[in-house]
N, C-alpha and C positions, 0 to 999 in steps of 0.2 A: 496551525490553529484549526483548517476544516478536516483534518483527520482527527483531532483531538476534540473538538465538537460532535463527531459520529458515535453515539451509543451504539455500539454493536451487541451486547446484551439486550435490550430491548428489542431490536430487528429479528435477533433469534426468539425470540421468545413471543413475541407477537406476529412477526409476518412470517420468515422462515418456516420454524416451528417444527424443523428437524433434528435438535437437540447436536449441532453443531458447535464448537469451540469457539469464542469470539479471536480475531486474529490481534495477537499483541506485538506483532511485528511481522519481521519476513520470513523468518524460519517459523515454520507452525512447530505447533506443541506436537510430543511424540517422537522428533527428530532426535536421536542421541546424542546428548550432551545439550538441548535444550535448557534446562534449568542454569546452565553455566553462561550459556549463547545470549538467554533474554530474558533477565530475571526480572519480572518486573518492570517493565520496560512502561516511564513517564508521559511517553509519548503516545501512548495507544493505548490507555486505559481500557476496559472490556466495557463498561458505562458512561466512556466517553467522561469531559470533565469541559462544559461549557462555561463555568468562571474562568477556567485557568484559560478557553479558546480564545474568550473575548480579550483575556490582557492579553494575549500574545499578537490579536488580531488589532487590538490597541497599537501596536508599536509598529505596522506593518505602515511602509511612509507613502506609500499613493497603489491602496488595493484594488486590484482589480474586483470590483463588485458585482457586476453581471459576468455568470458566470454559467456556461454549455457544459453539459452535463452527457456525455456520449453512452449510452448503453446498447445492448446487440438483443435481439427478439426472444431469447430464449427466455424458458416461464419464470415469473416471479421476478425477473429484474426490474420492471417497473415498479411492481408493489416497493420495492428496495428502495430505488433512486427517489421515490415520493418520500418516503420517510428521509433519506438523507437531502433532501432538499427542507424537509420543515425544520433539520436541525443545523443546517446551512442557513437560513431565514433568519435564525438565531441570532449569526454574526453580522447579519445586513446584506448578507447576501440576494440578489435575486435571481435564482438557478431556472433556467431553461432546460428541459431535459429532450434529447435527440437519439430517438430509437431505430436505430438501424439493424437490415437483415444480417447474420452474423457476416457473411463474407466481405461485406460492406464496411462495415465498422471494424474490421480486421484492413481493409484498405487504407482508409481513414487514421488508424493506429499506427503504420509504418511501420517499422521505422525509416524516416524521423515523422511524427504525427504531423497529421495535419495542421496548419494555424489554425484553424476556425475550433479546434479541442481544447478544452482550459482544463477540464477532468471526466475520467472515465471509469467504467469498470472491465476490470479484467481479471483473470483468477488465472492458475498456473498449477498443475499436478505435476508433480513430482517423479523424477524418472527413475529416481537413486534415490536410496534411503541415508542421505546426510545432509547438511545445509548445503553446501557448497550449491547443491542443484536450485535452491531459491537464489541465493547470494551472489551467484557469479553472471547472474541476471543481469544485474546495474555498470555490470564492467563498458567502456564507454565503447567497444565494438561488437557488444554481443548481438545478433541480431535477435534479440528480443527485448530488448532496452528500447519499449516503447518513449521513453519518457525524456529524451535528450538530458540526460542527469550523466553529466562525465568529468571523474574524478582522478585524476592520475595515481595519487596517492591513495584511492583505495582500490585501482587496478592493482598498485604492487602488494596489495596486501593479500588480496587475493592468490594471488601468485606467490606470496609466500606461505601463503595456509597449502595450497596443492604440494609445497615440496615440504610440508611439517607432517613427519611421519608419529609424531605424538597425541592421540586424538586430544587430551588435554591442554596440551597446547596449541594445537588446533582451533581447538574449541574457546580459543581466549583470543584469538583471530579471529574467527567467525564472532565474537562479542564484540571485537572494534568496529565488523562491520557493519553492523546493527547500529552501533551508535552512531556511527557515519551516516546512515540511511536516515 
């Protein structure tokens, strides 16, 4: 619900103002085989979808509503986290935002994060030009799996995309993994 609450469209368009892609999941656009990986992806609409956040945010059985918002000093994160706190406010949320120097809030992110973190921002450049390099992120030992998210069964699928030598079938791997996320 508060990923599907974030207009990312708007952010770029009014604060951003980079002429940036909004991100519709974990493999950005551009990665080959993209169109197959995240078509449309329900979940992360580029305009965000605040009816569909709030019934989702409806059925959620004792939300945590005060909610720490961890960002690092580099420019224009704040401008961000304001805006996604007004559209967090949305869901009844009430977002505290904690801006930390980058080395700090990379402390803070761990792995495994801090308790006092309920969401944060963090971006990731790409080392390799295919998904795997965003996707094999969330594997439950990766050390950059800030986010204690560990799923056995989509460790092995991981692991079964790296020995699929077919990039279309591949690529329909990397689209379970999306939908797992």
């Amino acid at each position: 619900a508060m990923a599907m609450a974030i207009d990312r469209r708007t952010i770029i368009d009014n604060i951003a103002q980079a002429d940036q892609l909004p991100a519709t999941g974990f493999t950005p656009q551009g990665m080959p085989g993209f169109d197959a990986i995240n078509p449309d992806s329900k979940w992360l609409p580029a305009a965000g979808d605040i009816d569909q956040a709030k019934e989702l945010m409806s059925k959620v059985a004792n939300p945590n509503k005060n909610i720490s918002l961890l960002i690092n000093d580099s420019p224009g994160h704040r401008e961000i986290a304001v805006a996604v706190q007004a559209m967090w406010k949305q869901l009844g949320l009430d977002v505290t935002i904690r801006q930390q120097e980058w080395a700090h809030s990379l402390e803070f992110l761990g792995p495994p994060p801090d308790a006092s973190v309920d969401a944060y921002r963090l971006g990731w450049i790409g080392d390799y030009v295919d998904a795997m390099n965003f996707l094999e992120l969330w594997t439950c030992k990766s050390g950059n799996n800030n986010t204690n998210y560990c799923d056995p069964s989509y460790d092995a699928l991981v692991t079964k995309a790296r020995q699929t030598e077919s990039n279309d079938e591949r690529y329909k791997i990397y689209a379970q993994l999306e939908d797992k996320l």
